[in-house]
Predicted model as a PDB file, atoms N, CA, C, CB and O in Angstrom, pLDDT in the B-factor column:
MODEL        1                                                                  
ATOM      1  N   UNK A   1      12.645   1.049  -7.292  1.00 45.00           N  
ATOM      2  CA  UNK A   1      11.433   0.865  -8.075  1.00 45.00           C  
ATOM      3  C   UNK A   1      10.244   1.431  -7.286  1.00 45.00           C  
ATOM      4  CB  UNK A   1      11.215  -0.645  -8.418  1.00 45.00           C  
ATOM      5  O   UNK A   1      10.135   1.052  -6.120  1.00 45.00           O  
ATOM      6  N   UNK A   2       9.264   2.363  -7.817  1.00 51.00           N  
ATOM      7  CA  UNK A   2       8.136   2.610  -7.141  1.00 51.00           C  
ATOM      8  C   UNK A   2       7.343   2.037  -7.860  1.00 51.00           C  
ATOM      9  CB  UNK A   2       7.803   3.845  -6.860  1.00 51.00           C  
ATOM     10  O   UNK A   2       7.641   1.569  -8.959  1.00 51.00           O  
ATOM     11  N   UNK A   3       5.929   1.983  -7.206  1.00 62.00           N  
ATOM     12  CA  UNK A   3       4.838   1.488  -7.234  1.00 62.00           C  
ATOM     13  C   UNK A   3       4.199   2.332  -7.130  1.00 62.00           C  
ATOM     14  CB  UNK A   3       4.581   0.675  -6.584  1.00 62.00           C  
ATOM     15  O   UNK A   3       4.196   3.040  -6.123  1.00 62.00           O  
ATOM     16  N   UNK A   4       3.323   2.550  -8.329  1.00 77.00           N  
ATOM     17  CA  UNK A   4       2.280   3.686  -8.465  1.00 77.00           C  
ATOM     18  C   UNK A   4       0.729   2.622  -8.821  1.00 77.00           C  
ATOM     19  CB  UNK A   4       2.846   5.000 -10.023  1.00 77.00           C  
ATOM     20  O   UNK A   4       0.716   1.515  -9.359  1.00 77.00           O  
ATOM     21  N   UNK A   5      -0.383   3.378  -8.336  1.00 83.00           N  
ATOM     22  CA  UNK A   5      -1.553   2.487  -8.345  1.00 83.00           C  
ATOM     23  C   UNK A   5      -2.447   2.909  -9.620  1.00 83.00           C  
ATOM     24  CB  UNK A   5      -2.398   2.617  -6.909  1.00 83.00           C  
ATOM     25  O   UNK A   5      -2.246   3.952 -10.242  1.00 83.00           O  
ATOM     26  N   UNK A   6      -3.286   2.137  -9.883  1.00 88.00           N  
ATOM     27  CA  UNK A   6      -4.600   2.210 -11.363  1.00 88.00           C  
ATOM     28  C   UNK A   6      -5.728   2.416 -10.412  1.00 88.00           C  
ATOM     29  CB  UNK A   6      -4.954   0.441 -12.608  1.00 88.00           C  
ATOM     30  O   UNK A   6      -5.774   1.505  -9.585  1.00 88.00           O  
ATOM     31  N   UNK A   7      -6.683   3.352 -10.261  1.00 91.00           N  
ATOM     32  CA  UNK A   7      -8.078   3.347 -10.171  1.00 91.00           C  
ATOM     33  C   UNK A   7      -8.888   2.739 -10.796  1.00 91.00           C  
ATOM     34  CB  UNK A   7      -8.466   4.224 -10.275  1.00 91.00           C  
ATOM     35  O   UNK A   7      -8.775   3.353 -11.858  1.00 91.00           O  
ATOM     36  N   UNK A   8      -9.832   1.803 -11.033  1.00 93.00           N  
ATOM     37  CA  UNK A   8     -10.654   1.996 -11.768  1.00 93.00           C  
ATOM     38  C   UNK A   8     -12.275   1.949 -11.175  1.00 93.00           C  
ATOM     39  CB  UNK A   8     -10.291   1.152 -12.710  1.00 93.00           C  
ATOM     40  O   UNK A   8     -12.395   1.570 -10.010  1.00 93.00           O  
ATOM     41  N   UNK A   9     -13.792   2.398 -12.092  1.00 95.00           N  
ATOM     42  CA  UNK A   9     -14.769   2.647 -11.361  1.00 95.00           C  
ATOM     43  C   UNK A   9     -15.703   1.760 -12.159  1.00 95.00           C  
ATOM     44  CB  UNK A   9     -15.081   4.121 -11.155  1.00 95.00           C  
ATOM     45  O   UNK A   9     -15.769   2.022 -13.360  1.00 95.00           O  
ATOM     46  N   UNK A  10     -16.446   0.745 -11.697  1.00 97.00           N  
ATOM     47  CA  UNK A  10     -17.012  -0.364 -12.803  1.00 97.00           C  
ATOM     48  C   UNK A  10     -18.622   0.863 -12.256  1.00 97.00           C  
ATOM     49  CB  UNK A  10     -16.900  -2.876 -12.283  1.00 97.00           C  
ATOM     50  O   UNK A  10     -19.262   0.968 -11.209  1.00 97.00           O  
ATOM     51  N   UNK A  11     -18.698   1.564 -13.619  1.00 95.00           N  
ATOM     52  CA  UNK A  11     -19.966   2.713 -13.640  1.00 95.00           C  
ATOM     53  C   UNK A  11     -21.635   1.722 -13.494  1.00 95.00           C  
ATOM     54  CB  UNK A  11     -19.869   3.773 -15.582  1.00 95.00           C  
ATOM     55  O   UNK A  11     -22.723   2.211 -13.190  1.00 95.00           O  
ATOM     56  N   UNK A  12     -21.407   0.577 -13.749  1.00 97.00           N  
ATOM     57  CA  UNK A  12     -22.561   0.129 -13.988  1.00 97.00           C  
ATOM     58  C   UNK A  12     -22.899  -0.547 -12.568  1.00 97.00           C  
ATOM     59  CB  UNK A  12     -22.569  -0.762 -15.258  1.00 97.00           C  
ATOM     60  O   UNK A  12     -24.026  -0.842 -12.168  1.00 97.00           O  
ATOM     61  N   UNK A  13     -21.444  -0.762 -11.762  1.00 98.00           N  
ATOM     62  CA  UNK A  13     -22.205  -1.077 -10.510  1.00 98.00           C  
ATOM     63  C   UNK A  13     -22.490  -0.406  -9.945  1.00 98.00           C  
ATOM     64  CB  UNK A  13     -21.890  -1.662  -9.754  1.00 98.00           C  
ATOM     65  O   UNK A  13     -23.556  -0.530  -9.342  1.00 98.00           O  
ATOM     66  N   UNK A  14     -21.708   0.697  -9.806  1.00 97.00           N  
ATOM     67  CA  UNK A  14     -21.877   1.720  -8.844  1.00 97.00           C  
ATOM     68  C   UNK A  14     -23.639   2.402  -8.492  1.00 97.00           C  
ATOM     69  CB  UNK A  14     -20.849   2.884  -9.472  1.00 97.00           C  
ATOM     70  O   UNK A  14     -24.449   2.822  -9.318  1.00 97.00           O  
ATOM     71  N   UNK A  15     -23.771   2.309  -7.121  1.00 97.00           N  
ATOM     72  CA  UNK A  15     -24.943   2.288  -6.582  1.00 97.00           C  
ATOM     73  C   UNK A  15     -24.953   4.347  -6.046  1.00 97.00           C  
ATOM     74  CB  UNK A  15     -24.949   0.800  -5.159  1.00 97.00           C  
ATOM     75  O   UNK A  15     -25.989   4.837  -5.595  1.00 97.00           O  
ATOM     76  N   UNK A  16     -24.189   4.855  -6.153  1.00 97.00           N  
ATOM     77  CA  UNK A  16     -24.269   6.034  -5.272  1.00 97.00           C  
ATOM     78  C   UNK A  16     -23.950   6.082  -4.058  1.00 97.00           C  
ATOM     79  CB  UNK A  16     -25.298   6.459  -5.207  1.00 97.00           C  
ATOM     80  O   UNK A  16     -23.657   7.210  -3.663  1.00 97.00           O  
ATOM     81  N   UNK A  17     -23.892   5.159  -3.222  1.00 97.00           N  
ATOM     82  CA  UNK A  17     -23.836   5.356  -2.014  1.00 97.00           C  
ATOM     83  C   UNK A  17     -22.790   5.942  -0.875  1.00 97.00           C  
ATOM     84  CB  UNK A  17     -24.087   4.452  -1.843  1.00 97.00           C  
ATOM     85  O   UNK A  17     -22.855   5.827   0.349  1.00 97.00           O  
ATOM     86  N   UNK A  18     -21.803   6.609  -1.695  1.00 96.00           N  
ATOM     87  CA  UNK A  18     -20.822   7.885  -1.667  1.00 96.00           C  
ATOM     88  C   UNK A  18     -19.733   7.066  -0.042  1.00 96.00           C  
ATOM     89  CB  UNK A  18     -22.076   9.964  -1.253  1.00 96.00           C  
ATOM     90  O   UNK A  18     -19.235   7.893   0.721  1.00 96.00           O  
ATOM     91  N   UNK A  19     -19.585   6.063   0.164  1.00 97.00           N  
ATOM     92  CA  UNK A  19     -18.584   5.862   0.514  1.00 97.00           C  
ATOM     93  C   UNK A  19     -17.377   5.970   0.268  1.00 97.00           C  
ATOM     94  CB  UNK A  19     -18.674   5.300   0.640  1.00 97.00           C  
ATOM     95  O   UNK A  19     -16.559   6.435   1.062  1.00 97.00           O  
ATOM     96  N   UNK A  20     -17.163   5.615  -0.694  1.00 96.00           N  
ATOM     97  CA  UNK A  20     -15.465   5.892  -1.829  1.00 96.00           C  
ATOM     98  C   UNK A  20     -15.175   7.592  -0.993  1.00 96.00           C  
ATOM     99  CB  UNK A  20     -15.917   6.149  -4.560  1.00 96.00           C  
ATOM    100  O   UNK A  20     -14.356   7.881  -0.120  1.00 96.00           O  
ATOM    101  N   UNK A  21     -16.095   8.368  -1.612  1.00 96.00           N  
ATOM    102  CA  UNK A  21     -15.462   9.988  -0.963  1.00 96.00           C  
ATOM    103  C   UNK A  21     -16.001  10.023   0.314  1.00 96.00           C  
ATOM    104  CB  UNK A  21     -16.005  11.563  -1.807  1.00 96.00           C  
ATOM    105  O   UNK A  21     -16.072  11.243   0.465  1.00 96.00           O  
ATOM    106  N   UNK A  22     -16.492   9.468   1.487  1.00 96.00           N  
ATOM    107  CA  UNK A  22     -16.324   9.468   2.579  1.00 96.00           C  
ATOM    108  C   UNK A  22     -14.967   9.432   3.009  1.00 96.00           C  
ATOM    109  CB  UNK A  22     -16.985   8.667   2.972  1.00 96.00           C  
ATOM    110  O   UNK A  22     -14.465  10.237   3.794  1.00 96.00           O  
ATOM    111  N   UNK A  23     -14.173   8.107   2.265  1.00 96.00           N  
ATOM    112  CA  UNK A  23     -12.964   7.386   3.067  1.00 96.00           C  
ATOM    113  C   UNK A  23     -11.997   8.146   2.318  1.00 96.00           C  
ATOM    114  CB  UNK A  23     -12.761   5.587   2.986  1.00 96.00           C  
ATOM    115  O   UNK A  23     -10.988   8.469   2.944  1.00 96.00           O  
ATOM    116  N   UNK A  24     -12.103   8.574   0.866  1.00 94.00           N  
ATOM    117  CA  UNK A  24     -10.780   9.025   0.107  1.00 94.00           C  
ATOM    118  C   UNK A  24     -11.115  10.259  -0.772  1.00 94.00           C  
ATOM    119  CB  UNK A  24     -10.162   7.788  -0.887  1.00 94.00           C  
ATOM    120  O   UNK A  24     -10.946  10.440  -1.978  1.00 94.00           O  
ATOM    121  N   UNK A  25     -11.787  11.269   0.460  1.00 94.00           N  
ATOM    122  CA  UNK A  25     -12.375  12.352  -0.953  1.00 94.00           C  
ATOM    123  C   UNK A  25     -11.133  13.489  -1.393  1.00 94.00           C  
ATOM    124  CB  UNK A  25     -14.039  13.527  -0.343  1.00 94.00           C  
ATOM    125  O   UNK A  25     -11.487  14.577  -1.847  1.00 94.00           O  
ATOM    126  N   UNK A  26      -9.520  13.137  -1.215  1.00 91.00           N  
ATOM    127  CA  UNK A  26      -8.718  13.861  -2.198  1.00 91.00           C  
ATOM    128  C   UNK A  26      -8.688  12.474  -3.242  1.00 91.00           C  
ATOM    129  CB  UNK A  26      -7.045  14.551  -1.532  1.00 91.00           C  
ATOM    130  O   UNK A  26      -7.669  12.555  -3.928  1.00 91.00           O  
ATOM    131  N   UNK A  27      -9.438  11.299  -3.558  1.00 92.00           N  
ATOM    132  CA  UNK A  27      -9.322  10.747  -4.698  1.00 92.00           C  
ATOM    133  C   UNK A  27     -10.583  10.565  -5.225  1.00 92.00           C  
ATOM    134  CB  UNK A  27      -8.622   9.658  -4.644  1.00 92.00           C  
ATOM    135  O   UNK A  27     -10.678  10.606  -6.451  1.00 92.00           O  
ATOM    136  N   UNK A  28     -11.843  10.320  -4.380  1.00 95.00           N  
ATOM    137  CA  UNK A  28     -13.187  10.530  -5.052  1.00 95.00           C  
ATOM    138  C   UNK A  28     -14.368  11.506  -4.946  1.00 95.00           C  
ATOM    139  CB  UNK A  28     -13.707   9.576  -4.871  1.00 95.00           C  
ATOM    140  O   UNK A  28     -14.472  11.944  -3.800  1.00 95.00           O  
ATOM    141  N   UNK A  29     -15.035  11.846  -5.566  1.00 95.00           N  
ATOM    142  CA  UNK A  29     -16.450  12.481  -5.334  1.00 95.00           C  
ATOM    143  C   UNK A  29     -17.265  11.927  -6.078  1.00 95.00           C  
ATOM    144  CB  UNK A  29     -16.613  13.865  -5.557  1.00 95.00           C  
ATOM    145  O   UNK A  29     -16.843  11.059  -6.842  1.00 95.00           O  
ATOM    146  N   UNK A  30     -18.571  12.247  -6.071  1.00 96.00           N  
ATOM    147  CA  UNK A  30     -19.564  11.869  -6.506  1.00 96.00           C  
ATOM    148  C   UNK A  30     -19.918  13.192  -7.460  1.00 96.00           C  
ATOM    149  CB  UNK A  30     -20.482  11.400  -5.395  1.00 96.00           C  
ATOM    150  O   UNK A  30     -19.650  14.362  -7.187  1.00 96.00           O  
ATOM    151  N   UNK A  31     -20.784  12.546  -8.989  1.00 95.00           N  
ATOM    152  CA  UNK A  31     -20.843  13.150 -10.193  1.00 95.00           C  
ATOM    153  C   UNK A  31     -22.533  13.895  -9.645  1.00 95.00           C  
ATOM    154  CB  UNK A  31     -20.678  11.885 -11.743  1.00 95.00           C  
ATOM    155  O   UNK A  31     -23.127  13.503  -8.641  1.00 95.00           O  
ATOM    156  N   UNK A  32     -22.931  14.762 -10.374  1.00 95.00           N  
ATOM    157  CA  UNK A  32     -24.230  15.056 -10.906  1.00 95.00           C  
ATOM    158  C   UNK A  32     -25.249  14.630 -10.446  1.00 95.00           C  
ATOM    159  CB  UNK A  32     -24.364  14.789 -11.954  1.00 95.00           C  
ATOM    160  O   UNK A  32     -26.083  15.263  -9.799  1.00 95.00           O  
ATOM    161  N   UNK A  33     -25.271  13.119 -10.849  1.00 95.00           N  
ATOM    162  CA  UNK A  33     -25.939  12.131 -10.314  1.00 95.00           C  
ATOM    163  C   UNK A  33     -25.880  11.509  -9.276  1.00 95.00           C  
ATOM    164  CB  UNK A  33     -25.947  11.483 -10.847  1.00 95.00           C  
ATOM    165  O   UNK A  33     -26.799  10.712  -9.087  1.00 95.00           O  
ATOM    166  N   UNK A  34     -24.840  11.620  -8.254  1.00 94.00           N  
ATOM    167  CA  UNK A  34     -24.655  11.057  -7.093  1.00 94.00           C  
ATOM    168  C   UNK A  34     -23.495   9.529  -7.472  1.00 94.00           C  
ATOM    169  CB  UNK A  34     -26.336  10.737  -6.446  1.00 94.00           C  
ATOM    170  O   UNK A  34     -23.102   9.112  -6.382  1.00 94.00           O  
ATOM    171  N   UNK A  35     -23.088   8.939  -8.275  1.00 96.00           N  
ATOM    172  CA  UNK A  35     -22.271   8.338  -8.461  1.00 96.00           C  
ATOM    173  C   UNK A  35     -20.728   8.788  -8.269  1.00 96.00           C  
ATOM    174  CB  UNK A  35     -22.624   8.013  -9.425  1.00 96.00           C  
ATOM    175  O   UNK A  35     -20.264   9.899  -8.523  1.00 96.00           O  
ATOM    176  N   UNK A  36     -20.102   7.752  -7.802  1.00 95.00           N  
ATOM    177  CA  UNK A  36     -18.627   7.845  -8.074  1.00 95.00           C  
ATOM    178  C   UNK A  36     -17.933   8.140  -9.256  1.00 95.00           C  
ATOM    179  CB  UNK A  36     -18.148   6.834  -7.805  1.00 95.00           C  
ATOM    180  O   UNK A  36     -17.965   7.409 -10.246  1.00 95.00           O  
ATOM    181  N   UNK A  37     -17.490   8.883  -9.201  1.00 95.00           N  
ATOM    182  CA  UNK A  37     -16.040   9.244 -10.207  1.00 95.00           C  
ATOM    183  C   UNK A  37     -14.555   9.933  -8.739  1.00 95.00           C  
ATOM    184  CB  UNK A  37     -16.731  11.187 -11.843  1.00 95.00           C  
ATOM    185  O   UNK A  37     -14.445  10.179  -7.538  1.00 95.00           O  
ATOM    186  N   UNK A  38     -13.726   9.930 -10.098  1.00 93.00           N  
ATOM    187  CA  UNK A  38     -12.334  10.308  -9.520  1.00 93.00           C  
ATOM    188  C   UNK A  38     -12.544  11.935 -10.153  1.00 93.00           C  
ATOM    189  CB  UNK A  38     -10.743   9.201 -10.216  1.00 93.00           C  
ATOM    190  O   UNK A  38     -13.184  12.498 -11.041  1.00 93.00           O  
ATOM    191  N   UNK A  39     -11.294  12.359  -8.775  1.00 92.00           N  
ATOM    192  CA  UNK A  39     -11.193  13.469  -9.110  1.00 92.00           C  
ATOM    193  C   UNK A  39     -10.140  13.714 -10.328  1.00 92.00           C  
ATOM    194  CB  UNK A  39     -10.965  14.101  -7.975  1.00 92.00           C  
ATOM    195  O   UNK A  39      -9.303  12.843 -10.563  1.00 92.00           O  
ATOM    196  N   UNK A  40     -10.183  14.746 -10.994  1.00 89.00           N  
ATOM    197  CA  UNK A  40      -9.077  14.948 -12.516  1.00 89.00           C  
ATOM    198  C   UNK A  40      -7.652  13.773 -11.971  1.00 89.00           C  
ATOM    199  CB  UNK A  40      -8.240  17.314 -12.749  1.00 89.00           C  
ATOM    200  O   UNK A  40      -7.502  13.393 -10.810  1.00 89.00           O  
ATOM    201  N   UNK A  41      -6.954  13.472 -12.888  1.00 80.00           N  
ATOM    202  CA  UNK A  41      -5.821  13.029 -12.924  1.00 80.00           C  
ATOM    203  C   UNK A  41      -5.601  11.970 -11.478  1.00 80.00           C  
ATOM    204  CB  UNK A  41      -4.901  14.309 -13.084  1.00 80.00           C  
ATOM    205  O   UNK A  41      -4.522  11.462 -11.173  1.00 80.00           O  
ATOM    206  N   UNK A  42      -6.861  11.803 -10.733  1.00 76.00           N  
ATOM    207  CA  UNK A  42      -6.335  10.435  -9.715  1.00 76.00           C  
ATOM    208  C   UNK A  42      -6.681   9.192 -10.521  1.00 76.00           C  
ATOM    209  CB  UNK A  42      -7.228  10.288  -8.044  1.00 76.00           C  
ATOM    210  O   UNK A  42      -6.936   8.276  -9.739  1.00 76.00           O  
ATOM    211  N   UNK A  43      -6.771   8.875 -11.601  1.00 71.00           N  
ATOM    212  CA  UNK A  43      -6.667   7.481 -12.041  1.00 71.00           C  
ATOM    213  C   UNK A  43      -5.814   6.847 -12.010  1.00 71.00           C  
ATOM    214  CB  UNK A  43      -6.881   7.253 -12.963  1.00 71.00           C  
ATOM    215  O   UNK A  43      -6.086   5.648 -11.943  1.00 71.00           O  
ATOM    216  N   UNK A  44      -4.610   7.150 -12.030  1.00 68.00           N  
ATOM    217  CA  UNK A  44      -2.459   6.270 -12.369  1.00 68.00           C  
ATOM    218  C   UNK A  44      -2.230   7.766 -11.287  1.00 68.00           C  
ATOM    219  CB  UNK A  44      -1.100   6.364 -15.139  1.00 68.00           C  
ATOM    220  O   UNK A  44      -2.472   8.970 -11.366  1.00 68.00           O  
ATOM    221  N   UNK A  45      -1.551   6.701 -10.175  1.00 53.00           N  
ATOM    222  CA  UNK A  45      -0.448   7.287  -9.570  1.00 53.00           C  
ATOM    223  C   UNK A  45      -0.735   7.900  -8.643  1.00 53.00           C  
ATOM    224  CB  UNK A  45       0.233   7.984 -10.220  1.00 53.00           C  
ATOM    225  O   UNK A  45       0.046   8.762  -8.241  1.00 53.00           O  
ATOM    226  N   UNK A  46      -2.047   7.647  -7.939  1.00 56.00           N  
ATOM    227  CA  UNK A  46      -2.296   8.649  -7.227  1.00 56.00           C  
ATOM    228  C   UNK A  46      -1.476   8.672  -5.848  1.00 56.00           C  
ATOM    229  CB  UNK A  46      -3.677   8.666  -7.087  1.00 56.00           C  
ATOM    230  O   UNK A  46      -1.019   9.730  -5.416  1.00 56.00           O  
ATOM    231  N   UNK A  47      -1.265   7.060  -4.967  1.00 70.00           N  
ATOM    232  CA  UNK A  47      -0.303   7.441  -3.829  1.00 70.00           C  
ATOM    233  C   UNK A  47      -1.058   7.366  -3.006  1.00 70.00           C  
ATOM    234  CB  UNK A  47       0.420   8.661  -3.753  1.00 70.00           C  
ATOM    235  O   UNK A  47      -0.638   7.003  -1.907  1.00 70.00           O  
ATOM    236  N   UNK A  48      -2.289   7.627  -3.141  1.00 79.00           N  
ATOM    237  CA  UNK A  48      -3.106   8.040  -1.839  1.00 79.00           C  
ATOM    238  C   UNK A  48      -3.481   6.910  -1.163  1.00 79.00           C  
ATOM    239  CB  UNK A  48      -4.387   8.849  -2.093  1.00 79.00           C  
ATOM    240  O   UNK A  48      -4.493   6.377  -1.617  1.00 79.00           O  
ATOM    241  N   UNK A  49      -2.889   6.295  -0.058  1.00 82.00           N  
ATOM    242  CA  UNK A  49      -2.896   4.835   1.103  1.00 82.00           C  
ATOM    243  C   UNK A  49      -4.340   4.801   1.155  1.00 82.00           C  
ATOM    244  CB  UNK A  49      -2.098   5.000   2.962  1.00 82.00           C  
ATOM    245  O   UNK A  49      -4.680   3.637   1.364  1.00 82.00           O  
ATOM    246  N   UNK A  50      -5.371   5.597   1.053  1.00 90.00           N  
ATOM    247  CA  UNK A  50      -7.150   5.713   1.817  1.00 90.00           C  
ATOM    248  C   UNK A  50      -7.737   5.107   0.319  1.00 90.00           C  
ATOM    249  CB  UNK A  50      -8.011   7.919   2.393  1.00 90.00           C  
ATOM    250  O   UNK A  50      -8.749   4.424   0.478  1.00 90.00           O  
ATOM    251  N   UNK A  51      -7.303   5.231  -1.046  1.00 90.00           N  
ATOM    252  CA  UNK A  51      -7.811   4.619  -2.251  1.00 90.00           C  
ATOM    253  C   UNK A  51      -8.122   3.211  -1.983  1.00 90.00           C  
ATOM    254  CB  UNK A  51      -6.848   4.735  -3.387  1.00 90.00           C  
ATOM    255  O   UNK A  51      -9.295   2.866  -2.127  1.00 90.00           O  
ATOM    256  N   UNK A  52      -7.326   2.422  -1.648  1.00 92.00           N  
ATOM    257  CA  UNK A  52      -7.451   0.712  -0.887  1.00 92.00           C  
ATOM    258  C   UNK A  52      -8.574   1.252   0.157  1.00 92.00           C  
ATOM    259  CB  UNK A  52      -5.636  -0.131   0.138  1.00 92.00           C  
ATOM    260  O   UNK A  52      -9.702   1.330  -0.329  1.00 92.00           O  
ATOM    261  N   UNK A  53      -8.488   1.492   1.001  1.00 94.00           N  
ATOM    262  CA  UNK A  53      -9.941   1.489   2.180  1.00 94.00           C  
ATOM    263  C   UNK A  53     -10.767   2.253   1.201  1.00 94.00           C  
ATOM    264  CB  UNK A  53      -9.798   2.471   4.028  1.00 94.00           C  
ATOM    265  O   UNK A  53     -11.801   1.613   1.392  1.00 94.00           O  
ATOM    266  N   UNK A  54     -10.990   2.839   0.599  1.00 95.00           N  
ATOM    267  CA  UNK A  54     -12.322   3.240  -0.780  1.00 95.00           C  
ATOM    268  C   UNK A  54     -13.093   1.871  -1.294  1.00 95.00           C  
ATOM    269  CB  UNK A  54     -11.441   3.987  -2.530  1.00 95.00           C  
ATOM    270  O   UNK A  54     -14.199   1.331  -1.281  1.00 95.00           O  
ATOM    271  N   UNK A  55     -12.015   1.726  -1.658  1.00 95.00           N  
ATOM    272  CA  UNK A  55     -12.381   0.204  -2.871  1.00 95.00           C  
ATOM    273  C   UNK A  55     -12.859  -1.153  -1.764  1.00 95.00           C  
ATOM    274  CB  UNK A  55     -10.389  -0.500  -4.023  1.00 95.00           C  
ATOM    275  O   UNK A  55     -13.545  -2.058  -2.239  1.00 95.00           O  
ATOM    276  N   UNK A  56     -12.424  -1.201  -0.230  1.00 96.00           N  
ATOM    277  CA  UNK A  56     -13.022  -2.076   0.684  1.00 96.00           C  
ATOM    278  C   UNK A  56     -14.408  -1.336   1.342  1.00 96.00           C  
ATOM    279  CB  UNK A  56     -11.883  -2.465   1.811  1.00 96.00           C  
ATOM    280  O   UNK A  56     -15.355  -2.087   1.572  1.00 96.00           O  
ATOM    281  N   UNK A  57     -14.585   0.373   1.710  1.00 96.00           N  
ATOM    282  CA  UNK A  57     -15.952   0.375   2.151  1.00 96.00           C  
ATOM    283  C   UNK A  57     -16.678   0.783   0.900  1.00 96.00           C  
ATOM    284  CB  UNK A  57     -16.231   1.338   3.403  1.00 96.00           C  
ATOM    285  O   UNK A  57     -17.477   1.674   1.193  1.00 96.00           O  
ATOM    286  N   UNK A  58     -16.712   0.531  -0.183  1.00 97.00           N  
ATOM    287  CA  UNK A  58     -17.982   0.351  -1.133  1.00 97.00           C  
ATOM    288  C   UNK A  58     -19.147  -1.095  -0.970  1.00 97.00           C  
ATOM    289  CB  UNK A  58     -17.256   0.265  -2.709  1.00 97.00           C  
ATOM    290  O   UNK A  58     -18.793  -2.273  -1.018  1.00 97.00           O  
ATOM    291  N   UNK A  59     -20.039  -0.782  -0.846  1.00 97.00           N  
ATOM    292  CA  UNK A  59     -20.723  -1.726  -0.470  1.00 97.00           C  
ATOM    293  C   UNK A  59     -21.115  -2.863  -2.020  1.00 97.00           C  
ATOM    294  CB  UNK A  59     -22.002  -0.944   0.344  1.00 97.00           C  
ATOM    295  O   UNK A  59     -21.910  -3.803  -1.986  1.00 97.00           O  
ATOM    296  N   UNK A  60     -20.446  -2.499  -3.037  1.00 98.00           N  
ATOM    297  CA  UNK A  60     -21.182  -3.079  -4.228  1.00 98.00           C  
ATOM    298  C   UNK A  60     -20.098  -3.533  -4.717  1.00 98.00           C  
ATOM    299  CB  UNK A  60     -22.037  -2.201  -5.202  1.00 98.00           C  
ATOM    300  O   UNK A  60     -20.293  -4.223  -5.718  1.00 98.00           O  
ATOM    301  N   UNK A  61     -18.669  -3.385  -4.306  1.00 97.00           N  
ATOM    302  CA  UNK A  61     -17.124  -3.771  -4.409  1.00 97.00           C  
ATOM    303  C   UNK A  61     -17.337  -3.052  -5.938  1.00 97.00           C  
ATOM    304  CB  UNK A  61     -16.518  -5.768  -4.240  1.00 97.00           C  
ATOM    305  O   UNK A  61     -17.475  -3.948  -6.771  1.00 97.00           O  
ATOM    306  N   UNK A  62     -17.394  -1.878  -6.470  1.00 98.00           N  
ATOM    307  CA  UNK A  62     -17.273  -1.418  -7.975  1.00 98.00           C  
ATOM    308  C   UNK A  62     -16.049  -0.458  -8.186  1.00 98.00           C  
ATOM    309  CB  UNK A  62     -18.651  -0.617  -8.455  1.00 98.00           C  
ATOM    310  O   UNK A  62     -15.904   0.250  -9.183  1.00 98.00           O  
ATOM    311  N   UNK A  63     -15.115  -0.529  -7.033  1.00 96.00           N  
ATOM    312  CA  UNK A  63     -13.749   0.130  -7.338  1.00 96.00           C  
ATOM    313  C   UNK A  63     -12.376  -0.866  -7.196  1.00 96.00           C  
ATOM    314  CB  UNK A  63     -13.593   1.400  -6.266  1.00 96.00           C  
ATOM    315  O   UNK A  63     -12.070  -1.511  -6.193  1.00 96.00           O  
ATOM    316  N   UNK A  64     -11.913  -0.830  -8.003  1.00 94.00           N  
ATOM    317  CA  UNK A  64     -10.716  -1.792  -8.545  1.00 94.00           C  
ATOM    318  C   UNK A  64      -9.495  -0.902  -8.097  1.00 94.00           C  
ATOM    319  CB  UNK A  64     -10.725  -2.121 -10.399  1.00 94.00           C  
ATOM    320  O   UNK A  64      -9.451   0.269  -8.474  1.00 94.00           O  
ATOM    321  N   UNK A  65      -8.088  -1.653  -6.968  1.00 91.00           N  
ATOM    322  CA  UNK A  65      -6.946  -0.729  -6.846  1.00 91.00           C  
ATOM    323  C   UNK A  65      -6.034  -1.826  -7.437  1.00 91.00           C  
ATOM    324  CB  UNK A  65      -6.551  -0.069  -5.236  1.00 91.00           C  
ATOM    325  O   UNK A  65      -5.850  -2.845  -6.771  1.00 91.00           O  
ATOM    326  N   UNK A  66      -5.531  -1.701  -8.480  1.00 89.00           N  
ATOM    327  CA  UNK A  66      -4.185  -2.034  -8.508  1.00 89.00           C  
ATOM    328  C   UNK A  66      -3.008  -1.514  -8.856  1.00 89.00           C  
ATOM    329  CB  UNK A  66      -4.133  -2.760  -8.972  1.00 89.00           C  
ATOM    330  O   UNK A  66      -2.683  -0.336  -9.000  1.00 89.00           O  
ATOM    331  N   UNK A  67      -2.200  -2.823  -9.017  1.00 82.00           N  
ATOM    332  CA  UNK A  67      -0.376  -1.940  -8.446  1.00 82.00           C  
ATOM    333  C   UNK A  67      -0.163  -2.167  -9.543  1.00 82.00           C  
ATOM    334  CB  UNK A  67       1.033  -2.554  -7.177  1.00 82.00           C  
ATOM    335  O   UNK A  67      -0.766  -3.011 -10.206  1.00 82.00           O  
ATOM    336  N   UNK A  68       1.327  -0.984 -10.196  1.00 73.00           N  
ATOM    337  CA  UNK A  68       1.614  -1.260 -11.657  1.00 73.00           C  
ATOM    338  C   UNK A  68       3.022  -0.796 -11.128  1.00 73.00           C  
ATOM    339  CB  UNK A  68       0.706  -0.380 -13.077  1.00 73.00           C  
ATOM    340  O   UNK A  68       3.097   0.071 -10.257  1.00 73.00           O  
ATOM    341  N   UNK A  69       4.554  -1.617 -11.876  1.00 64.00           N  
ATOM    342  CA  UNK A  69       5.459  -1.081 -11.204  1.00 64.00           C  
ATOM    343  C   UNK A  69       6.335  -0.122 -12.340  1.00 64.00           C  
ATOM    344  CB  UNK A  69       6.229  -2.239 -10.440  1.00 64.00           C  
ATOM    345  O   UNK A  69       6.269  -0.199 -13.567  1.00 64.00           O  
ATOM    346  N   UNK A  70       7.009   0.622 -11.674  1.00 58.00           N  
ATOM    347  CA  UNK A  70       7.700   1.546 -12.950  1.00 58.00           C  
ATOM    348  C   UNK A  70       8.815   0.622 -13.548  1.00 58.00           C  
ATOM    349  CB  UNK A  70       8.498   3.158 -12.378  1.00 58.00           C  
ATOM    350  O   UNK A  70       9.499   1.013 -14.494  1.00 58.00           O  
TER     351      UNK A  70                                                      
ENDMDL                                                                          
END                                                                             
């Protein structure tokens, strides 16, 4: 059984403060505006171990990792 993970980005907390793609920028960058988003297709499954340390150095806790199993 693998375990593949869910991103998610609560937009309304998110402050800008571009930690998320400090710690995990093959899963985040920052939009236009300086906010978080994911890059294409890292929402389900991405794998990437640094997504968990994303979602702990955000200072506003507005990234959600969880586990979904196949």
């Amino acid at each position: 059984m693998q375990t593949d993970i869910h991103i998610a980005i609560d937009k309304d907390a998110c402050i800008g403060a571009g930690q998320c793609a400090l710690a995990a920028p093959g899963v985040f960058t920052q939009d236009d505006d300086g906010f978080s988003t994911l890059l294409p297709g890292r929402e389900n499954g991405t794998g990437d171990p640094m997504a968990r340390e994303a979602a702990r150095a955000c200072p506003v806790t507005a990234i959600t990792v969880s586990e979904t199993a196949d």
